[in-house]
Backbone as ProteinMPNN parsed JSONL, in Angstrom:
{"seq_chain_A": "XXXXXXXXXXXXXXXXXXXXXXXXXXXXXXXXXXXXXXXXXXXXXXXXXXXXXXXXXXXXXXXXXXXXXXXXXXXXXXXXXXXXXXXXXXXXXXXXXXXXXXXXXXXXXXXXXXXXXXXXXXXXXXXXXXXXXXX", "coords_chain_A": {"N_chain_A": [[-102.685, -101.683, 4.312], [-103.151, -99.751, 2.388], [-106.563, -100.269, 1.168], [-107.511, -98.943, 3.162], [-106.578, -96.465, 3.006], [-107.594, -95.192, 1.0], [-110.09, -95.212, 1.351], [-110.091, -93.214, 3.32], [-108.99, -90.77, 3.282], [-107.222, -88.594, 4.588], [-105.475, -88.435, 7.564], [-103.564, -88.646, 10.496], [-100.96, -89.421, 12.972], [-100.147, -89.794, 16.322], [-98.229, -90.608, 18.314], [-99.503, -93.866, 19.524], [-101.774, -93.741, 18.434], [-104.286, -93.202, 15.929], [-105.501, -91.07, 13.72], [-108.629, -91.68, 11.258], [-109.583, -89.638, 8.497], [-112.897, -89.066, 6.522], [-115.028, -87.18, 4.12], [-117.746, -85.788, 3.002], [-119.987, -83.896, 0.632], [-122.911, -82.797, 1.702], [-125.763, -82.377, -0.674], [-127.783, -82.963, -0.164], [-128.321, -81.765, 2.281], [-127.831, -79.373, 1.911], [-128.24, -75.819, 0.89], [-127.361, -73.855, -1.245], [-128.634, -71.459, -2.507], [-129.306, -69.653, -0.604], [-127.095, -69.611, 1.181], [-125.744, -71.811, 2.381], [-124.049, -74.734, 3.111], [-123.127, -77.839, 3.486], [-121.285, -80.558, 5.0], [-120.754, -83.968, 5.84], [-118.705, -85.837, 8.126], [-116.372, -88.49, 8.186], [-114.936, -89.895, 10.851], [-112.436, -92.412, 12.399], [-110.871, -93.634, 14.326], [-107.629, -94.627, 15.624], [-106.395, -97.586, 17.571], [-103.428, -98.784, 18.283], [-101.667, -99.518, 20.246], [-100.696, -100.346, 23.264], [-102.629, -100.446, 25.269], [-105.476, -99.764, 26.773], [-106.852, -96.971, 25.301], [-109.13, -94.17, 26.033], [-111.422, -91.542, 24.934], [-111.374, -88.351, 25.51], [-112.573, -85.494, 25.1], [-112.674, -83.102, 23.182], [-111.388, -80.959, 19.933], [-112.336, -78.579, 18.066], [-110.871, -76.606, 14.99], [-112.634, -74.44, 12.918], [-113.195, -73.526, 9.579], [-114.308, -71.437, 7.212], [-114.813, -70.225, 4.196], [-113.997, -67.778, 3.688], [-112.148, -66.789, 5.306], [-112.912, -66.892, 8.2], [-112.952, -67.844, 11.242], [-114.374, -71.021, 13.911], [-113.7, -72.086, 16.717], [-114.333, -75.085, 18.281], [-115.197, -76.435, 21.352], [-115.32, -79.284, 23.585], [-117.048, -82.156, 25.555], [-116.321, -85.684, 24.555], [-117.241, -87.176, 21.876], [-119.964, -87.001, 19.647], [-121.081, -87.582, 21.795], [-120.586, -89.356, 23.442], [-117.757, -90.694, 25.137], [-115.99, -92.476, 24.186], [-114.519, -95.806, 25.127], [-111.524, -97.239, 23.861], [-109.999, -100.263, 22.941], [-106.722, -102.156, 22.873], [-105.434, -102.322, 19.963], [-108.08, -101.904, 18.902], [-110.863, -100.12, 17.242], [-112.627, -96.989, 17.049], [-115.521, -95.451, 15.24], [-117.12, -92.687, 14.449], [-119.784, -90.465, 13.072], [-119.916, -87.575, 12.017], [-121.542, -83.814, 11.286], [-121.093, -80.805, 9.613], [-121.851, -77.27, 9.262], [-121.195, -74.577, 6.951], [-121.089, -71.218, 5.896], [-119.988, -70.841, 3.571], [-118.776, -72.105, 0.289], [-116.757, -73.679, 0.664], [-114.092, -74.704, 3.033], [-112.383, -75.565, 5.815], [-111.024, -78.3, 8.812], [-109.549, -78.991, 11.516], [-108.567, -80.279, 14.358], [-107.924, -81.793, 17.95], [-107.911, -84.22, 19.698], [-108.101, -85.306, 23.428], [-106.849, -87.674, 25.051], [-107.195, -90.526, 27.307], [-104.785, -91.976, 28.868], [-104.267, -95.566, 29.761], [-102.819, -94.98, 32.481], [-104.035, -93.279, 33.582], [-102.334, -90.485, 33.07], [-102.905, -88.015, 30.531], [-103.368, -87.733, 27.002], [-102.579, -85.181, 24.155], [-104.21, -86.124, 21.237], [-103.829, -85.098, 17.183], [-106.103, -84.583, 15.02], [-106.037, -84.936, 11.492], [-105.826, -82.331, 9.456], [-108.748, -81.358, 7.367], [-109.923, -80.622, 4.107], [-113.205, -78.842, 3.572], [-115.449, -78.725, 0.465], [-117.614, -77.717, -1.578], [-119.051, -79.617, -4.923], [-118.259, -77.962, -8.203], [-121.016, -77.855, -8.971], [-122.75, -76.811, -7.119], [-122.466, -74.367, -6.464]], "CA_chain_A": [[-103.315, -100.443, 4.726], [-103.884, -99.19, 1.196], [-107.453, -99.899, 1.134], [-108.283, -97.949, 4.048], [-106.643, -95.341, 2.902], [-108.682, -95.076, -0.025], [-111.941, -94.951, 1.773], [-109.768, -91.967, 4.588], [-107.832, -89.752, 2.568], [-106.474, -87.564, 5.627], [-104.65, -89.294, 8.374], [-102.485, -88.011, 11.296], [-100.675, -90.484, 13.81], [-99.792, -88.938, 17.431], [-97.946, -91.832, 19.401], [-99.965, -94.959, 19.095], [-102.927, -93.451, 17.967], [-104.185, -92.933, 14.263], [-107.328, -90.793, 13.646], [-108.74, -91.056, 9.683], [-110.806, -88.701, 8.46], [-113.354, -89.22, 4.909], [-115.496, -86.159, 3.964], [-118.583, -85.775, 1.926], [-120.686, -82.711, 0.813], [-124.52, -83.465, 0.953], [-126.317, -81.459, -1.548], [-129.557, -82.685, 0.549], [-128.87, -81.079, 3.379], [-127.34, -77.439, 1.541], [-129.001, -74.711, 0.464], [-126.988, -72.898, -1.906], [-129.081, -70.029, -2.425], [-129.408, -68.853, 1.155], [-125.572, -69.306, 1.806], [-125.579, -72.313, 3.487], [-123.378, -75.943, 2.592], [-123.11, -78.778, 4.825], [-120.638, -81.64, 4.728], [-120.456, -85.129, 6.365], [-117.212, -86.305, 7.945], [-116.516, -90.019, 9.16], [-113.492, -90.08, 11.512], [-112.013, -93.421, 12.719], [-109.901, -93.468, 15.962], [-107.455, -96.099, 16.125], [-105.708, -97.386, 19.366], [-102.078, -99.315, 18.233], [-100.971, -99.056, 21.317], [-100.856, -101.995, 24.297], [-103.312, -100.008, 26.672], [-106.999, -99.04, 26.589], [-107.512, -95.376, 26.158], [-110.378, -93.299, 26.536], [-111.742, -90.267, 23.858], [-112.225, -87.409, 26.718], [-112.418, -84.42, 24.318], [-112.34, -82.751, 21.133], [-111.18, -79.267, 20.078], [-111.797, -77.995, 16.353], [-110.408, -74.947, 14.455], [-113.239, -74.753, 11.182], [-112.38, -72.303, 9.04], [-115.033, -71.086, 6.119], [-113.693, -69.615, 2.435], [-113.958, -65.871, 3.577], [-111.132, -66.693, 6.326], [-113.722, -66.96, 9.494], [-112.635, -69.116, 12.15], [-114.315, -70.725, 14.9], [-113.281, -72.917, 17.428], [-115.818, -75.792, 19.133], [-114.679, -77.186, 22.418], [-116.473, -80.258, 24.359], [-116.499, -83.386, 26.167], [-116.106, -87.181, 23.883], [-118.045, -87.058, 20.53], [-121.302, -87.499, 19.614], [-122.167, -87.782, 22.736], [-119.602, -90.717, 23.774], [-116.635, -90.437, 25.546], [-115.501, -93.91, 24.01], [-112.846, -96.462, 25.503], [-110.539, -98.012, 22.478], [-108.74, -101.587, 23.004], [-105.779, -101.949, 22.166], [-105.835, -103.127, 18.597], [-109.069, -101.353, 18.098], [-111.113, -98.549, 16.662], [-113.843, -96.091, 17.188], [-116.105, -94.38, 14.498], [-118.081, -92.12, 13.664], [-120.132, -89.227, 11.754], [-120.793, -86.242, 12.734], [-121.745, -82.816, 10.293], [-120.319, -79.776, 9.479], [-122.345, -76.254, 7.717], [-120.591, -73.472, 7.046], [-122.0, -70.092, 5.114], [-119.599, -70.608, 2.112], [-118.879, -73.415, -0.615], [-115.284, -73.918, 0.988], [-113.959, -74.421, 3.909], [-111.704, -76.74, 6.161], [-111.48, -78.349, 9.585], [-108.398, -79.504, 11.747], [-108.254, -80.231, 15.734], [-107.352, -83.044, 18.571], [-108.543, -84.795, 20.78], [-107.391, -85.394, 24.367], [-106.945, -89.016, 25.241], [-106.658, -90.456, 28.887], [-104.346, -93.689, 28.734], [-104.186, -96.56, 31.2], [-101.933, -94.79, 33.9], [-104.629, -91.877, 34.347], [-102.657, -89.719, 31.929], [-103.426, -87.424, 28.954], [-102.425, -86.716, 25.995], [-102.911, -84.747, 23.201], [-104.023, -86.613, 19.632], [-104.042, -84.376, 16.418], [-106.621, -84.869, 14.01], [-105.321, -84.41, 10.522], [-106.627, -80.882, 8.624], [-109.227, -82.205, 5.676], [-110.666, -79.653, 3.045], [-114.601, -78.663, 3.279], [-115.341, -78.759, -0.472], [-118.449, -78.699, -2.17], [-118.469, -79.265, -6.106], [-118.858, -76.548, -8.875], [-122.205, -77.524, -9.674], [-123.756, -76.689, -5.877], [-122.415, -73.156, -6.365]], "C_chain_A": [[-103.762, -99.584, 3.531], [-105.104, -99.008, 1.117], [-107.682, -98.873, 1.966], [-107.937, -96.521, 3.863], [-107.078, -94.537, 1.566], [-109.934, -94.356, 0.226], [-111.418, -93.367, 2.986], [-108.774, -91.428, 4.072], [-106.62, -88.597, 3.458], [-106.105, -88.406, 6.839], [-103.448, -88.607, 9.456], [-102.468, -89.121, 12.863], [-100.103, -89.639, 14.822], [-99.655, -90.274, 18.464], [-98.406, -93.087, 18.866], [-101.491, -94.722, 18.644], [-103.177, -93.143, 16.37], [-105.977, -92.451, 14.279], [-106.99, -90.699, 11.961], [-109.962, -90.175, 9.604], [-111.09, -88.695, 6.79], [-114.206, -88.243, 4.99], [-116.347, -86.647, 2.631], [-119.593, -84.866, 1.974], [-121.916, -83.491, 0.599], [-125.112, -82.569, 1.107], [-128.069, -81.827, -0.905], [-129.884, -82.031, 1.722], [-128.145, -79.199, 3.001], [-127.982, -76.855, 0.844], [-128.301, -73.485, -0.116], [-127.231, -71.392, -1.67], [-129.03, -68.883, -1.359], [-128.039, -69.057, 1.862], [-125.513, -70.538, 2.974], [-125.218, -73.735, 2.742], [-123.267, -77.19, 3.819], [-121.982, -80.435, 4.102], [-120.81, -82.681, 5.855], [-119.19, -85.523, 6.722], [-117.29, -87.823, 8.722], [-114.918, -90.018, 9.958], [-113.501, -91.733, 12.295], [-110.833, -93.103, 13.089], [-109.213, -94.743, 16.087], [-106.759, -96.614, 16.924], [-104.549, -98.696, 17.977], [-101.282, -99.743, 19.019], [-101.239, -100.551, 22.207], [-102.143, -101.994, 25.077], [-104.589, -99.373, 25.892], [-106.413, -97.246, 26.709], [-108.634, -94.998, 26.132], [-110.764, -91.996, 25.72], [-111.916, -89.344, 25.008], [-113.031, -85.982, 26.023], [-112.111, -83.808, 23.391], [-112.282, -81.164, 21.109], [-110.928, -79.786, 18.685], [-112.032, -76.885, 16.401], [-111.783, -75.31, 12.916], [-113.415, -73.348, 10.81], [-113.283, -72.111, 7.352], [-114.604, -70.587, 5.182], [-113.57, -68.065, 2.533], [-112.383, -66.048, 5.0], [-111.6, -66.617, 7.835], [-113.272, -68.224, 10.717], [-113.453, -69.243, 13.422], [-114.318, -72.013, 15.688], [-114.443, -73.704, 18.019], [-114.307, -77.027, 19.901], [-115.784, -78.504, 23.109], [-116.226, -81.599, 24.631], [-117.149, -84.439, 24.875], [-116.486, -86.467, 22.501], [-119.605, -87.663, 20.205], [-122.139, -88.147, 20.48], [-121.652, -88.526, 23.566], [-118.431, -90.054, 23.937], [-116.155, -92.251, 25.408], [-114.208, -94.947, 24.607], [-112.373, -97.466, 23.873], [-109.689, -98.863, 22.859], [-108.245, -101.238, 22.493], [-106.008, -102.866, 20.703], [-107.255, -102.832, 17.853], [-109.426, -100.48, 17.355], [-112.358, -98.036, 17.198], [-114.162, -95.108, 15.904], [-117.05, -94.11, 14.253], [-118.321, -90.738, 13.106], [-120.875, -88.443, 12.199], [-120.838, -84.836, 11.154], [-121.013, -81.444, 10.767], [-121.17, -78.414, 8.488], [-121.638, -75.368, 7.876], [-121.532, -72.454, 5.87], [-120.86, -70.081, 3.554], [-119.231, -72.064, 1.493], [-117.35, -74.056, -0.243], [-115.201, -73.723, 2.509], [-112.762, -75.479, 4.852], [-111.866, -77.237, 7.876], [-110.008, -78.888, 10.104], [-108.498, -79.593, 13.129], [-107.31, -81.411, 16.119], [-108.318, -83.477, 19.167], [-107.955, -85.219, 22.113], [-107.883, -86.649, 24.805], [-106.707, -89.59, 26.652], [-106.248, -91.972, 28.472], [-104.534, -94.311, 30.114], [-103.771, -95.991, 32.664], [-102.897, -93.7, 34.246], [-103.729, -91.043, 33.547], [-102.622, -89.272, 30.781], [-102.601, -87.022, 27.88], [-103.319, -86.291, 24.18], [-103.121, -85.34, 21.611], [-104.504, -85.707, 18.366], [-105.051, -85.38, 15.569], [-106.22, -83.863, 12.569], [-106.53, -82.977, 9.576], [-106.976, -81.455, 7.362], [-110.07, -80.788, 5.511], [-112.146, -79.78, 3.28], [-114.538, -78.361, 1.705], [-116.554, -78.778, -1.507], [-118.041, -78.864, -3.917], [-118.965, -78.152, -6.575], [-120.219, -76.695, -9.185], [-123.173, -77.125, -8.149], [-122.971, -75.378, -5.641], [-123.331, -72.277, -6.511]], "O_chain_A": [[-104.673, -98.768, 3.673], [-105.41, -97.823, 0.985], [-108.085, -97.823, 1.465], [-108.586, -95.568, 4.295], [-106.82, -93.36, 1.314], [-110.551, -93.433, -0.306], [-112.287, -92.593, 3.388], [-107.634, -91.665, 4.472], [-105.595, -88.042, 3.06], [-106.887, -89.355, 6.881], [-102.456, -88.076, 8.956], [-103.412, -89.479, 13.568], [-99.5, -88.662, 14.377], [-100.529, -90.806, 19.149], [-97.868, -93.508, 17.842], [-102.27, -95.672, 18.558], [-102.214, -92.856, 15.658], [-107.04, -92.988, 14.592], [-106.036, -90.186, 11.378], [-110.943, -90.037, 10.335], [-110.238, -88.481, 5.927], [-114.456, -88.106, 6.187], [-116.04, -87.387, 1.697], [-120.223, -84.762, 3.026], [-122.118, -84.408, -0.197], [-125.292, -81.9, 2.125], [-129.124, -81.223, -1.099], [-130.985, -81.744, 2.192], [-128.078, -78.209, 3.73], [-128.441, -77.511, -0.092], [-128.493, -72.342, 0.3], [-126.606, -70.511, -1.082], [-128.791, -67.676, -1.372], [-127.887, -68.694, 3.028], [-125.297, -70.332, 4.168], [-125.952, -74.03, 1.799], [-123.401, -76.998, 5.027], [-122.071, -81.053, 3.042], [-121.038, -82.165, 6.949], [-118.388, -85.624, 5.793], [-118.078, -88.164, 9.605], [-113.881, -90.175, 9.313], [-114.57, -92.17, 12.72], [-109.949, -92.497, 12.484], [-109.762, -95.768, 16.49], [-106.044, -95.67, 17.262], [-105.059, -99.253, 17.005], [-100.244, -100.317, 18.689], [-101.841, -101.553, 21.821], [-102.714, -103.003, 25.491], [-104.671, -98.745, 24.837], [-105.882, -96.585, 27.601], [-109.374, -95.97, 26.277], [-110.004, -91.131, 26.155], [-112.912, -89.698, 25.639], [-114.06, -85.552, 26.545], [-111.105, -84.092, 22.742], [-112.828, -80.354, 21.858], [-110.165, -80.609, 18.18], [-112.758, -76.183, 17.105], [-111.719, -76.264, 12.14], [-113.684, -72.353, 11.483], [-112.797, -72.696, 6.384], [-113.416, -70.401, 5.444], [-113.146, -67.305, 1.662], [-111.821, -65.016, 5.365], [-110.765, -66.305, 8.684], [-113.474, -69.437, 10.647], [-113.551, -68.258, 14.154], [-114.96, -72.971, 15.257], [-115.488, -73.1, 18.262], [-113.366, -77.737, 19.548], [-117.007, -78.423, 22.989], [-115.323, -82.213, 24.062], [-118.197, -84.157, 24.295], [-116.063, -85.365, 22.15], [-120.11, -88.71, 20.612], [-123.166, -88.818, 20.375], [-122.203, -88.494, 24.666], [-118.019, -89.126, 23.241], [-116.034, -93.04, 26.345], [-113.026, -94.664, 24.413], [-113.057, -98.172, 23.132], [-108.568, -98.456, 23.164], [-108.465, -100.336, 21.684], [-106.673, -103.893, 20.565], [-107.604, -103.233, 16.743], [-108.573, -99.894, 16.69], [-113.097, -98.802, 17.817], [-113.398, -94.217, 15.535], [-117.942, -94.866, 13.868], [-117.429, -89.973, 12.742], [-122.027, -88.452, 12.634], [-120.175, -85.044, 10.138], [-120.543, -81.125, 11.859], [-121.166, -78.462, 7.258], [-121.283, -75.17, 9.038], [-122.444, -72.883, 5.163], [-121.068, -69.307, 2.619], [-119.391, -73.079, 2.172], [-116.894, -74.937, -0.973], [-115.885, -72.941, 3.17], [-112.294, -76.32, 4.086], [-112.792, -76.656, 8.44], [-109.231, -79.234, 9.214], [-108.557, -78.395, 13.406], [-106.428, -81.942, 15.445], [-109.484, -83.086, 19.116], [-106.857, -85.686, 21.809], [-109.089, -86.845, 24.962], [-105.828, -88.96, 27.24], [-106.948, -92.854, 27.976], [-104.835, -93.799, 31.192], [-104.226, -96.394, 33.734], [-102.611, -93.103, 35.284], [-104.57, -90.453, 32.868], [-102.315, -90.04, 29.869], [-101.598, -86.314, 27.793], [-104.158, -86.833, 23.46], [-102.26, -85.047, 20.78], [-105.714, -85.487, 18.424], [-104.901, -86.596, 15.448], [-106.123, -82.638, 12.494], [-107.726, -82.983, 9.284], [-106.217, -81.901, 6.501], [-110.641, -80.104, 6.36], [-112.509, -80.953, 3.199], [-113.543, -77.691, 1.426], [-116.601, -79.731, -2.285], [-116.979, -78.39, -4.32], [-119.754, -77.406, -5.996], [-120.753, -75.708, -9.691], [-124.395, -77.21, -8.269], [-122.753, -75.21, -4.441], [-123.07, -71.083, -6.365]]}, "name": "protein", "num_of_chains": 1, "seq": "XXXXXXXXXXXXXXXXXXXXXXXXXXXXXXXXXXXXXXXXXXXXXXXXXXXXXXXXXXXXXXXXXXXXXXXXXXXXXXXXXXXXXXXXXXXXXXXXXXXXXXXXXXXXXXXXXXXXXXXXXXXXXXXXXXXXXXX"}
């Protein structure tokens, strides 16, 4: 498991589940000047477990460098409310701008297992970051 956690530096396990999360600022889509940064995140969802579940929902806290918080609620991800074999994964990449050069991001996701029901999976809290030279 070393490599992978190379390429997913943040990591939080909730039962038989394992979400990673890799982060990357892109300086092509931020605009310094005008107060505006944007990062890339890749999350990978991974089932451990015996039983299919199901992605139903996502809740993040993102939290900008002045102390601003604001919450985004909504059904699956990117559009997908994915099912995960057991022994599988699900990923992908969704964006992130915030109005300052810092910032972070941390939620869950609510999972529906085999029996019909739910439960709560944390996604681990990763740093928004850009570098010093896109200040």
């Amino acid at each position: 498991m070393e490599m992978i956690d190379s390429f997913f530096p943040f990591a939080a396990t909730t039962g038989s589940i394992t979400v990673r999360v890799a982060v990357s600022y892109l300086p092509e889509q931020s605009h310094p000047a005008l107060g505006r940064w944007f990062w890339a995140y890749h999350v990978r969802v991974e089932n451990h477990g015996d039983d299919t579940v199901q992605l139903i929902s996502r809740h993040w806290r993102i939290s900008d460098g002045r102390g601003q918080t604001s919450e985004v609620e909504g059904e699956g991800v990117v559009g997908e409310q994915p099912l995960i074999m057991p022994g599988g994964a699900y990923d992908y990449v969704s964006g992130c701008p915030l109005p300052t050069p810092e910032g972070s991001m941390v939620g869950s996701y609510a999972m529906e297992l085999g029996d019909g029901s739910q439960m709560l999976v944390a996604i681990p809290h990763f740093p928004l970051q850009a570098p010093a030279t896109a200040l």
